[in-house]
N, CA, C and O of each residue as an XYZ file, in Angstrom:
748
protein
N     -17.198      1.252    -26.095
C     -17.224      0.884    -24.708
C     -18.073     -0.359    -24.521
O     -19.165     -0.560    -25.051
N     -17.321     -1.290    -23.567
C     -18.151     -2.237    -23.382
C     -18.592     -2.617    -21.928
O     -18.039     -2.428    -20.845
N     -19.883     -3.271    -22.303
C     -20.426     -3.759    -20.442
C     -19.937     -4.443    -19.885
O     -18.955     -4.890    -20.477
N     -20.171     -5.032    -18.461
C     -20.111     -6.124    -17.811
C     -20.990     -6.141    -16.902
O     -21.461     -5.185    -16.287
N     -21.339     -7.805    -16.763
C     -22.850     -8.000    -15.840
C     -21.857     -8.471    -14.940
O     -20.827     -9.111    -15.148
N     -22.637     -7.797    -13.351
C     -21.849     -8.269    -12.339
C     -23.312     -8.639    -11.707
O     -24.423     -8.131    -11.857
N     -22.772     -9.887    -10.834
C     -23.622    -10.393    -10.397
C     -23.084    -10.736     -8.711
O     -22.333    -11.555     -8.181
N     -24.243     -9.204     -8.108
C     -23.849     -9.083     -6.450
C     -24.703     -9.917     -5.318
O     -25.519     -9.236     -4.697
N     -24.626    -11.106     -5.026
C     -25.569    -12.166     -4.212
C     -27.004    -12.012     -4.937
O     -28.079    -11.632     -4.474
N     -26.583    -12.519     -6.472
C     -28.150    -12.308     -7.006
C     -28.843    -11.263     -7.511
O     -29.869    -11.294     -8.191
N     -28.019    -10.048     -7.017
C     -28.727     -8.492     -7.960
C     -27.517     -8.622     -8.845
O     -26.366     -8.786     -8.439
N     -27.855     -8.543     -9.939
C     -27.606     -8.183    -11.397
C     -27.176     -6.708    -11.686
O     -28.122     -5.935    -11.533
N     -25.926     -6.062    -12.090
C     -25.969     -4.921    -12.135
C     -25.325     -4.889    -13.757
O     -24.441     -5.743    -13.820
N     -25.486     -4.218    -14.989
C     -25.127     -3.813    -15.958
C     -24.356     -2.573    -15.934
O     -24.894     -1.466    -15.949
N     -22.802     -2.805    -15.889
C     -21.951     -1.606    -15.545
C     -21.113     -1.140    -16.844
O     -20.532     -1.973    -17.539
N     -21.090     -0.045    -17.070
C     -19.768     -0.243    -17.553
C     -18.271      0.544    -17.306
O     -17.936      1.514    -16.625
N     -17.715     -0.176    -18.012
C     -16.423      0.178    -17.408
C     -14.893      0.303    -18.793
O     -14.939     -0.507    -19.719
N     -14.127      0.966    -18.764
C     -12.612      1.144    -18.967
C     -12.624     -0.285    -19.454
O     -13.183     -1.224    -18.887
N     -11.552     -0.354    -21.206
C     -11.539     -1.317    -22.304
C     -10.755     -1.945    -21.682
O     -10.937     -3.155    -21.817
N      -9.453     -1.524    -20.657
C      -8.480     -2.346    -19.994
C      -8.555     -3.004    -18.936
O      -7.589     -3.656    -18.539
N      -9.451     -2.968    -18.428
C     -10.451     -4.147    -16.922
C     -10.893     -4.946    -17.583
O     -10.557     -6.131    -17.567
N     -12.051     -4.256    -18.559
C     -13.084     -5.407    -19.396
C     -11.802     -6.589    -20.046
O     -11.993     -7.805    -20.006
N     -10.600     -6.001    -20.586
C      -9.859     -7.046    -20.621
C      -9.186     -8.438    -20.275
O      -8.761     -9.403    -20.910
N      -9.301     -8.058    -18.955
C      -8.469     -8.594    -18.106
C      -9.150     -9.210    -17.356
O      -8.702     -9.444    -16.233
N     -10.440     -9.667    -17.724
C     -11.449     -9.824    -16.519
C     -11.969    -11.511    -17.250
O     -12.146    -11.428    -18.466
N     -12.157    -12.612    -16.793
C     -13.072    -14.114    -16.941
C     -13.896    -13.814    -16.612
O     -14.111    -12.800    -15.947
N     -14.920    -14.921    -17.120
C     -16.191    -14.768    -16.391
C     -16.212    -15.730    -15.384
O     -15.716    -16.851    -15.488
N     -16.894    -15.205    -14.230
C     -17.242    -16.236    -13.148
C     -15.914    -15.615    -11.838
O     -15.828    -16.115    -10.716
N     -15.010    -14.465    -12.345
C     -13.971    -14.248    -11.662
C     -14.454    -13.584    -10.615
O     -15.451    -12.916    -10.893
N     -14.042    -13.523     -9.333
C     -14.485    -12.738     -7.984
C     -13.635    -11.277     -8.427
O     -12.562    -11.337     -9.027
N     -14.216    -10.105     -8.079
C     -13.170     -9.117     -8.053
C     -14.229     -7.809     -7.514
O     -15.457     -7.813     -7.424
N     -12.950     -6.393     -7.112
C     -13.712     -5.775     -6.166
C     -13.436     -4.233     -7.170
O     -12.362     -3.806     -7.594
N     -14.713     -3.695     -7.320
C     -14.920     -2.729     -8.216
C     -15.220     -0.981     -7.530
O     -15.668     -0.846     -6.391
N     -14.987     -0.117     -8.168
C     -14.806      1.040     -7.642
C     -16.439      1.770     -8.375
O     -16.466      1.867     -9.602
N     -17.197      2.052     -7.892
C     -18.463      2.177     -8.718
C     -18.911      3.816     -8.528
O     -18.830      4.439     -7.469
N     -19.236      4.167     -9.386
C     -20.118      5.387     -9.475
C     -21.535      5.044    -10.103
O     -21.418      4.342    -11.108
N     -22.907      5.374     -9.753
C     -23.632      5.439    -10.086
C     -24.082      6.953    -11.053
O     -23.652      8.053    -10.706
N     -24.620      6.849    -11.777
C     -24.642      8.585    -12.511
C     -26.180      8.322    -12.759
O     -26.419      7.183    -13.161
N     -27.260      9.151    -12.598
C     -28.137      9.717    -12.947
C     -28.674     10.554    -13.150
O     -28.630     11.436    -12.292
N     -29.469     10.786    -14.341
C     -29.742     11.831    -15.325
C     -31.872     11.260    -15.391
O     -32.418     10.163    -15.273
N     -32.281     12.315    -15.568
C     -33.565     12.486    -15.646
C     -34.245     11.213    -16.120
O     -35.316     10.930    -15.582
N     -33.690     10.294    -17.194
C     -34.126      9.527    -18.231
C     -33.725      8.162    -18.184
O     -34.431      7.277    -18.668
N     -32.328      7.875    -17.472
C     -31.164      7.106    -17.232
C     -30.487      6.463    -16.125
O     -29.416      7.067    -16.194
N     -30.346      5.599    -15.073
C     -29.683      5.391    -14.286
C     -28.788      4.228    -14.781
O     -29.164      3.098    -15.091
N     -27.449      4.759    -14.797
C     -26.203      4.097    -15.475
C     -24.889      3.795    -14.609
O     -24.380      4.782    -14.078
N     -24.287      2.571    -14.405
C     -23.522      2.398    -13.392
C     -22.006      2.300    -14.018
O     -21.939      1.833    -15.155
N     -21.166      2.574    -13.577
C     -19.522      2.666    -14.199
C     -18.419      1.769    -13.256
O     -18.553      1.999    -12.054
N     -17.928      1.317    -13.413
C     -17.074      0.586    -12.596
C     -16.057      0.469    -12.961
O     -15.909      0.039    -14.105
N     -14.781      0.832    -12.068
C     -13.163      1.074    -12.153
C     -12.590      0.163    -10.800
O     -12.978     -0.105     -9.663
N     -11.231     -0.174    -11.820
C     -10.335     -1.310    -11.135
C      -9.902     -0.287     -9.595
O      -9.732     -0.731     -8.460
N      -9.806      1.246    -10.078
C      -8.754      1.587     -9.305
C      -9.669      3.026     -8.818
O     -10.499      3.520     -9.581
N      -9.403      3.550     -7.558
C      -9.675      4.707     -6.909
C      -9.397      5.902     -7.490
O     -10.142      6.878     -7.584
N      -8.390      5.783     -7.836
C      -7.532      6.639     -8.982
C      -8.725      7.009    -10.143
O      -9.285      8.087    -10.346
N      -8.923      5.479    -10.939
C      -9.581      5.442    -12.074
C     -10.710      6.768    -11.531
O     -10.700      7.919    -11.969
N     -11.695      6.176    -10.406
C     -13.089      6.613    -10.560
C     -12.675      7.810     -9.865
O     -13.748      8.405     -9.761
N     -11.741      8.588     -9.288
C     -11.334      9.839     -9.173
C     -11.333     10.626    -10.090
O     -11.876     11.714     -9.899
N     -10.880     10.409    -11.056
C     -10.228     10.925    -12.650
C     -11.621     11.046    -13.236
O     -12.142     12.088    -13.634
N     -12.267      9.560    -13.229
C     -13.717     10.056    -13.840
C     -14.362     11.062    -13.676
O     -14.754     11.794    -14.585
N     -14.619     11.281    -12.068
C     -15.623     11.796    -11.689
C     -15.194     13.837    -11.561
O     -15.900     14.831    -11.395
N     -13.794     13.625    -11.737
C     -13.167     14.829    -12.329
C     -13.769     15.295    -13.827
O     -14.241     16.406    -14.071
N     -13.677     14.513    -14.489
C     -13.792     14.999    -15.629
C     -15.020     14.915    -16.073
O     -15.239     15.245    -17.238
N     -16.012     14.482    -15.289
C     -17.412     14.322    -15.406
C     -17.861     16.005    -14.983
O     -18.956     16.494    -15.264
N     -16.813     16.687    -14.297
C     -17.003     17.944    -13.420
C     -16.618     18.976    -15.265
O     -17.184     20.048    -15.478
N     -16.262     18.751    -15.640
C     -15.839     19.611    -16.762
C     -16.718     19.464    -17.572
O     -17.138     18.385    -17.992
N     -17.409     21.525    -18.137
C     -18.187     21.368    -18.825
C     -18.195     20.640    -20.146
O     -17.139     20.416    -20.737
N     -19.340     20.276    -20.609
C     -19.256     19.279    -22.138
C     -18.629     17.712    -21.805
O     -18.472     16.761    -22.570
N     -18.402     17.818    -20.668
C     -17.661     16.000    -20.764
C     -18.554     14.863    -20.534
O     -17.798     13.892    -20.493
N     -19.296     14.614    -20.427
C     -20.288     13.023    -20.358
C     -19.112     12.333    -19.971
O     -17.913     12.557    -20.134
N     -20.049     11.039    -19.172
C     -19.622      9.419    -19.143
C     -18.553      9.067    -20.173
O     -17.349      8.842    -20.052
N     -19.349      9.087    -21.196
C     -18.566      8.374    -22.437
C     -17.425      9.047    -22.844
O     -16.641      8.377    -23.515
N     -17.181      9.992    -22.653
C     -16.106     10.639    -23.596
C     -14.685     10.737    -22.032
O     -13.502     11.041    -22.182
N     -15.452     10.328    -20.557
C     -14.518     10.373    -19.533
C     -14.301      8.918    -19.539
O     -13.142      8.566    -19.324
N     -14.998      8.191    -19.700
C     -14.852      6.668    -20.180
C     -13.717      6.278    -21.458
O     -12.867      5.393    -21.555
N     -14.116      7.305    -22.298
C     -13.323      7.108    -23.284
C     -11.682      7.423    -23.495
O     -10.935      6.948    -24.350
N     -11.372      8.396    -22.413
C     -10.164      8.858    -21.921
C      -9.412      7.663    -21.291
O      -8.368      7.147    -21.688
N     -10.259      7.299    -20.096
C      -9.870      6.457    -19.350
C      -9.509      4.843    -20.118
O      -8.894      3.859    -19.707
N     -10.111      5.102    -21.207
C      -9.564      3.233    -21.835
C      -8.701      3.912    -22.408
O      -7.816      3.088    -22.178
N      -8.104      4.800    -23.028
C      -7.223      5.212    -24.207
C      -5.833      5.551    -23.053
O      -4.777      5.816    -23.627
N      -5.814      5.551    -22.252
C      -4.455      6.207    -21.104
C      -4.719      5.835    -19.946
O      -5.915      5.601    -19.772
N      -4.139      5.704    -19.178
C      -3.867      5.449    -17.647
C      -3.841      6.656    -16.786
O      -3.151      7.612    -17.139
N      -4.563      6.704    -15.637
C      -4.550      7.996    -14.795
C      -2.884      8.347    -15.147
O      -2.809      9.079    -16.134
N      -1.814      8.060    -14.678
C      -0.835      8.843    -14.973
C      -0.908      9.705    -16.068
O      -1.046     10.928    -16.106
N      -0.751      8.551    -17.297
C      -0.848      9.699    -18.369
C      -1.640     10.834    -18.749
O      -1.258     11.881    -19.272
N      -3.006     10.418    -18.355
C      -3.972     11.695    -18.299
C      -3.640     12.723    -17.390
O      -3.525     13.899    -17.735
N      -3.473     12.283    -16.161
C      -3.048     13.703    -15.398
C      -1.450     14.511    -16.426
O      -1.668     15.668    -16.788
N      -0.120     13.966    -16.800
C       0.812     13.995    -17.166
C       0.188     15.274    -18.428
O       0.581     16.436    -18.534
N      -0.753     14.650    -19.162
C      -0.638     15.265    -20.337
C      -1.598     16.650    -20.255
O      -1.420     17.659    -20.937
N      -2.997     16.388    -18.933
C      -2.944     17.499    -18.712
C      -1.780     18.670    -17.790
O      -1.343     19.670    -18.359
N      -1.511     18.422    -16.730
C      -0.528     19.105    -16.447
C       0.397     19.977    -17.405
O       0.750     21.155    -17.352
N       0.665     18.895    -18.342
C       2.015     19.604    -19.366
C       1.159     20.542    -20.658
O       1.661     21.198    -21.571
N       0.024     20.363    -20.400
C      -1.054     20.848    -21.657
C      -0.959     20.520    -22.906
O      -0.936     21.284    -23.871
N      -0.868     18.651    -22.890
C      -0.026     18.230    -23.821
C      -1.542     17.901    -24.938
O      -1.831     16.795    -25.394
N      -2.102     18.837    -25.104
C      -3.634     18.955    -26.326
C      -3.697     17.647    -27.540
O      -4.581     16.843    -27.834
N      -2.479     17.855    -27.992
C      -2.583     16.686    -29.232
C      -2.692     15.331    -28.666
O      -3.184     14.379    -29.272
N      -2.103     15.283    -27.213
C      -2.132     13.822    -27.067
C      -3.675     13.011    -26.436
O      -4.002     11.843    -26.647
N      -4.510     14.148    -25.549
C      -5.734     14.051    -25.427
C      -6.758     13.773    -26.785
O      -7.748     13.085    -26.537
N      -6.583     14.295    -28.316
C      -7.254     14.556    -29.045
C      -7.210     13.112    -30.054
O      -7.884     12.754    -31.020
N      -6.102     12.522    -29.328
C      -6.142     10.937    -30.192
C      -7.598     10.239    -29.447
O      -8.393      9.539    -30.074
N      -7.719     10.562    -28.154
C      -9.161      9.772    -27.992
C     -10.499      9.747    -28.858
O     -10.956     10.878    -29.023
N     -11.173      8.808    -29.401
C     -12.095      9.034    -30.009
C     -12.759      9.729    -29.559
O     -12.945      9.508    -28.362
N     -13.523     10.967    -30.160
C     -14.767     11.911    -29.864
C     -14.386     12.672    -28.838
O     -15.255     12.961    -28.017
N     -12.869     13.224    -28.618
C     -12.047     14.522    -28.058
C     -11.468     14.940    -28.784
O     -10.473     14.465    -29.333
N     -12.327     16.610    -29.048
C     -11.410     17.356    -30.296
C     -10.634     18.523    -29.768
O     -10.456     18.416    -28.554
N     -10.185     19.462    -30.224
C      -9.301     20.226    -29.469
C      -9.862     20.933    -28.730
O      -9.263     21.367    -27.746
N     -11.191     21.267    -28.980
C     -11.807     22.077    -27.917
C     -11.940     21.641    -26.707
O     -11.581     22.146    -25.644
N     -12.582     20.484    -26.974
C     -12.525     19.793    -25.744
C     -11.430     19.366    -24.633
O     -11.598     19.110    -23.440
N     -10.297     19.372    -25.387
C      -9.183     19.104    -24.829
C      -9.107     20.041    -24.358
O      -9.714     20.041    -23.287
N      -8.577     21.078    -24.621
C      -8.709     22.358    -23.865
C      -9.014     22.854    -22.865
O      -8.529     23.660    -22.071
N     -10.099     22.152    -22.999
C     -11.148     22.343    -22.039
C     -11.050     21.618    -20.946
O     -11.737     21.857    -19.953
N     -10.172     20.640    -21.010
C     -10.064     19.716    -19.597
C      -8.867     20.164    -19.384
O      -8.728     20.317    -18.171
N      -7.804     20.490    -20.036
C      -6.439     21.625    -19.815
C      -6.714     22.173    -18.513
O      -6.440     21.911    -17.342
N      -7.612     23.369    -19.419
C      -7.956     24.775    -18.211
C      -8.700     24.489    -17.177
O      -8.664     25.141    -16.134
N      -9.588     23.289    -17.413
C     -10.746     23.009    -15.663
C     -10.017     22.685    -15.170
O      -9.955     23.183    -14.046
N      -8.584     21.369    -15.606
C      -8.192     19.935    -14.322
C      -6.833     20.311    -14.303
O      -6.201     19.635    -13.492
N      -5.980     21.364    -15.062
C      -4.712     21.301    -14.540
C      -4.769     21.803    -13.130
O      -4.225     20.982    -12.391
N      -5.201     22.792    -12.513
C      -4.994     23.266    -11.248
C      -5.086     22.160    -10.311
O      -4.218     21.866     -9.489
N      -6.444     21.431    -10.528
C      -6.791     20.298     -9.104
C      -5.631     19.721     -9.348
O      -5.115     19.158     -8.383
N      -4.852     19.685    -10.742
C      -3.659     18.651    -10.543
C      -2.796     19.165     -9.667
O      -2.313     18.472     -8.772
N      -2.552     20.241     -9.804
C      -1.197     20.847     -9.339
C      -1.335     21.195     -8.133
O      -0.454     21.940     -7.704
N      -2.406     20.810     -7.223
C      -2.819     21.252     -5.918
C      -2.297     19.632     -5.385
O      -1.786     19.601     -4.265
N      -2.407     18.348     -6.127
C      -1.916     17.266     -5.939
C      -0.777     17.065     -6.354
O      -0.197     16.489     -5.434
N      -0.127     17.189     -7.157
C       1.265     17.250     -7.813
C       2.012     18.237     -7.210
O       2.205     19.055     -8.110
N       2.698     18.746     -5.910
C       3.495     19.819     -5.856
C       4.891     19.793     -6.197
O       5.709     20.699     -6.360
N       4.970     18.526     -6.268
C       7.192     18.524     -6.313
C       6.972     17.746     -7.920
O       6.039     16.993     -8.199
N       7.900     18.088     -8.687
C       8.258     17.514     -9.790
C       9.351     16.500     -9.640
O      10.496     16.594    -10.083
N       8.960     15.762     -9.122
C      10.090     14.592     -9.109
C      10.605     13.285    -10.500
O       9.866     12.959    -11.428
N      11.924     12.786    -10.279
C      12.419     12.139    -11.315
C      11.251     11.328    -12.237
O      11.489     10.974    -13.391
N      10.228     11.135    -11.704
C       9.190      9.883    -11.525
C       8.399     10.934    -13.015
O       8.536     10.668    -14.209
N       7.753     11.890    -12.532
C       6.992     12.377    -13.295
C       7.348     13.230    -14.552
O       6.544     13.720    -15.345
N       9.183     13.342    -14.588
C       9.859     13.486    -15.599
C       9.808     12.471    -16.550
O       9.066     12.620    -17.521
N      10.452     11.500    -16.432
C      10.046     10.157    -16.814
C       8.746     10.000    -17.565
O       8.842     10.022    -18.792
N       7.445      9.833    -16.991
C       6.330      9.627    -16.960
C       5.813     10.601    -18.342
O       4.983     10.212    -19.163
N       6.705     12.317    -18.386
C       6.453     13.589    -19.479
C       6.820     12.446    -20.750
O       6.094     12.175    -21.706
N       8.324     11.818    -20.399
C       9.035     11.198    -21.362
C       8.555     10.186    -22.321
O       8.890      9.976    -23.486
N       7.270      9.326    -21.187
C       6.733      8.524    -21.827
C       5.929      8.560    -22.751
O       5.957      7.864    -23.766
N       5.062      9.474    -22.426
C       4.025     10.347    -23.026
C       4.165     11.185    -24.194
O       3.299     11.547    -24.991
N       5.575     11.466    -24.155
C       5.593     12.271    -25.682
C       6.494     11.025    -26.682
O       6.351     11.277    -27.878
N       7.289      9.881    -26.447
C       7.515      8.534    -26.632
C       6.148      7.712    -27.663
O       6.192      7.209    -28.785
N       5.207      7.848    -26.843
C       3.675      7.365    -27.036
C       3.239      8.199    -28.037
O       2.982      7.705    -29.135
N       3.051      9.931    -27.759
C       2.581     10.220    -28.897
C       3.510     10.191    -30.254
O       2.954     10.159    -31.352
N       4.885     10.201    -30.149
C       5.541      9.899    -31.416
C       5.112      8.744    -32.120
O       4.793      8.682    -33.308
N       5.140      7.616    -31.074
C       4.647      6.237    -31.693
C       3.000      6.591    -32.571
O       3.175      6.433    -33.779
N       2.060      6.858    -32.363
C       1.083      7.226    -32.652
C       0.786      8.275    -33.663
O      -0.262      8.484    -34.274
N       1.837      8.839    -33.707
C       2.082     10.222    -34.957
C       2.216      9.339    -35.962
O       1.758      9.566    -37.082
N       2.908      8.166    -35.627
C       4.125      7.212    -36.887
C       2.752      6.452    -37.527
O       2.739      5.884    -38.619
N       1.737      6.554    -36.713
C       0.710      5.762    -37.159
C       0.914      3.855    -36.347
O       0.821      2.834    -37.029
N       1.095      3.866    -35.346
C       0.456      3.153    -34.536
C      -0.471      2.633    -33.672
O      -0.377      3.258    -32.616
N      -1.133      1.978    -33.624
C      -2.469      2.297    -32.484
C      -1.968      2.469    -30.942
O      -0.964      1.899    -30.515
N      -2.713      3.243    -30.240
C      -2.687      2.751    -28.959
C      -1.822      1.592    -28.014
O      -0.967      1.760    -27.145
N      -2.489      0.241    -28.628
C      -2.407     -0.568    -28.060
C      -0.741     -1.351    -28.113
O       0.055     -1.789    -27.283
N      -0.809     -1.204    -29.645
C       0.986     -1.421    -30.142
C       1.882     -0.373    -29.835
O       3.071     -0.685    -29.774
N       1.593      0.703    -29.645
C       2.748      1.689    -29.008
C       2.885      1.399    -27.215
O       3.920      1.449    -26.551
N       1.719      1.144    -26.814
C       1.901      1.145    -24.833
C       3.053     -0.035    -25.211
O       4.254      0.232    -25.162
N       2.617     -1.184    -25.540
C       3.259     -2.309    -25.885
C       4.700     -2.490    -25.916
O       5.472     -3.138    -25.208
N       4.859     -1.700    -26.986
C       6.776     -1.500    -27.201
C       7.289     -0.830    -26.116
O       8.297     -1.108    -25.467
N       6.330      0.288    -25.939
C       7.189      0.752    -24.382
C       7.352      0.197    -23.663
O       8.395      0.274    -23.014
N       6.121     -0.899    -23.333
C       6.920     -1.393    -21.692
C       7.204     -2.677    -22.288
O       6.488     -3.438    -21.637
N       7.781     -3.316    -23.080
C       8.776     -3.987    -23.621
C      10.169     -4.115    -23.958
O      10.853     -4.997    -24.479
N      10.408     -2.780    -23.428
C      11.793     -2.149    -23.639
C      12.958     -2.446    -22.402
O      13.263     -1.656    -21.509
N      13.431     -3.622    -22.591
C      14.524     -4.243    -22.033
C      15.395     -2.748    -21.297
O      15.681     -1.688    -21.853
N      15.657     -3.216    -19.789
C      16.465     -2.166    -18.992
C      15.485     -0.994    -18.921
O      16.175      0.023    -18.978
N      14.054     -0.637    -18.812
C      12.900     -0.134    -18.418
C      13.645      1.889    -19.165
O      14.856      2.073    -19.284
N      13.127      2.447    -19.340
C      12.314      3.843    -20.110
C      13.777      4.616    -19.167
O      14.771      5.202    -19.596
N      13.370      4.311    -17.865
C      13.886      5.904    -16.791
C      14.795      6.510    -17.311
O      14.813      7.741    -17.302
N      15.976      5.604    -18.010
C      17.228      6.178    -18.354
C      17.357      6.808    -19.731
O      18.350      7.413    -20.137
N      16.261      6.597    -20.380
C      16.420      7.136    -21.640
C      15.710      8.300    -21.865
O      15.052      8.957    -21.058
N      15.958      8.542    -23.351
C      15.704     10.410    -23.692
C      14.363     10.045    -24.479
O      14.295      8.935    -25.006
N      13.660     10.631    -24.545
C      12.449     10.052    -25.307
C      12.689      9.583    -26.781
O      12.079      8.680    -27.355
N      13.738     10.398    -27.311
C      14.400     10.066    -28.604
C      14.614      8.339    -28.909
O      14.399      7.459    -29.741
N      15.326      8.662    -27.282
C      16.102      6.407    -27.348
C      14.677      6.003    -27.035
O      14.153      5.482    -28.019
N      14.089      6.058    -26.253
C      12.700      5.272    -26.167
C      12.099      4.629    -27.171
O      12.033      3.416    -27.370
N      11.376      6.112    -28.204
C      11.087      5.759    -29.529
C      11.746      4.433    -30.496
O      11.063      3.498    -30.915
N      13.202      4.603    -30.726
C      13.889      4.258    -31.364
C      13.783      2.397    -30.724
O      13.826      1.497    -31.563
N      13.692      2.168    -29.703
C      13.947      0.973    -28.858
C      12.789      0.396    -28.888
O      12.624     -0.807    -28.686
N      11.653      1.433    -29.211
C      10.544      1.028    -28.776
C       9.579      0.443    -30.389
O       8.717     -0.432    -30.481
N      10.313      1.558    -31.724
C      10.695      0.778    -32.830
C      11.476     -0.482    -33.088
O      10.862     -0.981    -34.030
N      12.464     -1.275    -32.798
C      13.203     -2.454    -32.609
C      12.092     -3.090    -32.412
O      11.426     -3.656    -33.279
N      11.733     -2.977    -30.652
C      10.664     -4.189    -30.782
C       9.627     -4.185    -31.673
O       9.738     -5.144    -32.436
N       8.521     -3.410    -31.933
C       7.468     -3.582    -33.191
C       8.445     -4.077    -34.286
O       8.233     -5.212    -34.711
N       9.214     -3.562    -34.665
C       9.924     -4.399    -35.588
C      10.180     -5.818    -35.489
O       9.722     -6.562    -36.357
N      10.771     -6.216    -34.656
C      10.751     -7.821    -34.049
C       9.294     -8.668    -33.880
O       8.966     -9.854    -33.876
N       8.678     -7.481    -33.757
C       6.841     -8.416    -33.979
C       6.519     -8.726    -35.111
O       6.089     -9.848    -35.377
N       6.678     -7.741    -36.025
C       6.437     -7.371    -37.083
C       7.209     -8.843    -38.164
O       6.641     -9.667    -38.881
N       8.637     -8.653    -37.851
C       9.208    -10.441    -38.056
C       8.746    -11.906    -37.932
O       9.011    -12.864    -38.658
N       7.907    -11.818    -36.708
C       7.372    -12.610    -35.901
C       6.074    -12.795    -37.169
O       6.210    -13.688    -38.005
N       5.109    -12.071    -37.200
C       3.991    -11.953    -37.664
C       4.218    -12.677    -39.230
O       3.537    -13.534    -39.794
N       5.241    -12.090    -39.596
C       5.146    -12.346    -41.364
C       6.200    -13.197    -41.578
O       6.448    -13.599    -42.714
């Protein structure tokens, strides 16, 4: 996990935040951050998310026993609120346990605390979040195959005529083509 110094009319704040903001972010750029402050006896530590969503999800899983900052931090760079809610909902364990320093227990463990709050928000299963199951088990195939993270999101949403219509089977397969075509590219 990495920091960022934000600098608010002169107060200095050391935050940190989700690997996919810190990405996307220049320095010197104006932008408007979703903040939780967390303090602990020893510590006052600040977190900052692009999205409402994001620091929702955090502060969920900050609620589940054994979860710290870091390891809800660590969720949050490895998947996108969709997918995290998606994979808890479906109690999809293996795909939580690719995060660094989430083992099955732990997974589990955010299973049984956060599926309900989901499903108190999630009531209709619509085409959207079928889809969304599709992607997610798409992703973890890619990642079974031994891809990272970053090269499996990649091929997916690279996939000419977009995911909705396909079976996760064609996904995969389409979503192989392109890494393959990089893979050309590269060597």
């Amino acid at each position: 996990m990495e920091n960022l110094v934000l600098d608010v009319h002169g107060v200095v704040y050391l935050l940190t935040a989700p690997l996919d903001l810190l990405a996307k972010l220049k320095t010197g750029q104006d932008l408007l951050l979703y903040t939780h402050v967390h303090v602990r006896e020893d510590d006052l530590s600040f977190y900052g998310f692009d999205s409402l969503e994001e620091k929702r999800l955090f502060l969920l899983m900050l609620g589940v026993s054994g979860i710290g900052p870091k390891a809800s931090l660590a969720i949050l760079s490895t998947f996108t609120p969709e997918e995290i809610q998606t994979a808890i909902t479906s109690e999809n364990i293996s795909l939580l346990t690719k995060v660094p320093g989430i083992g099955k227990k732990t997974a589990q463990r955010l299973v049984l605390e956060l599926k309900e709050k989901f499903k108190t928000v999630i009531t209709i299963e619509n085409k959207d979040s079928v889809v969304q199951r599709g992607i997610s088990d798409a992703l973890e195939t890619l990642l079974a195959l031994g891809y990272n993270m970053a090269e499996a999101r990649h091929a997916l949403g690279d996939i000419k005529g977009g995911l909705a219509d396909l079976t996760t089977e064609e996904q995969v397969k389409a979503a192989l083509r392109v890494l393959s075509k990089e893979v050309g590219k590269d060597g």
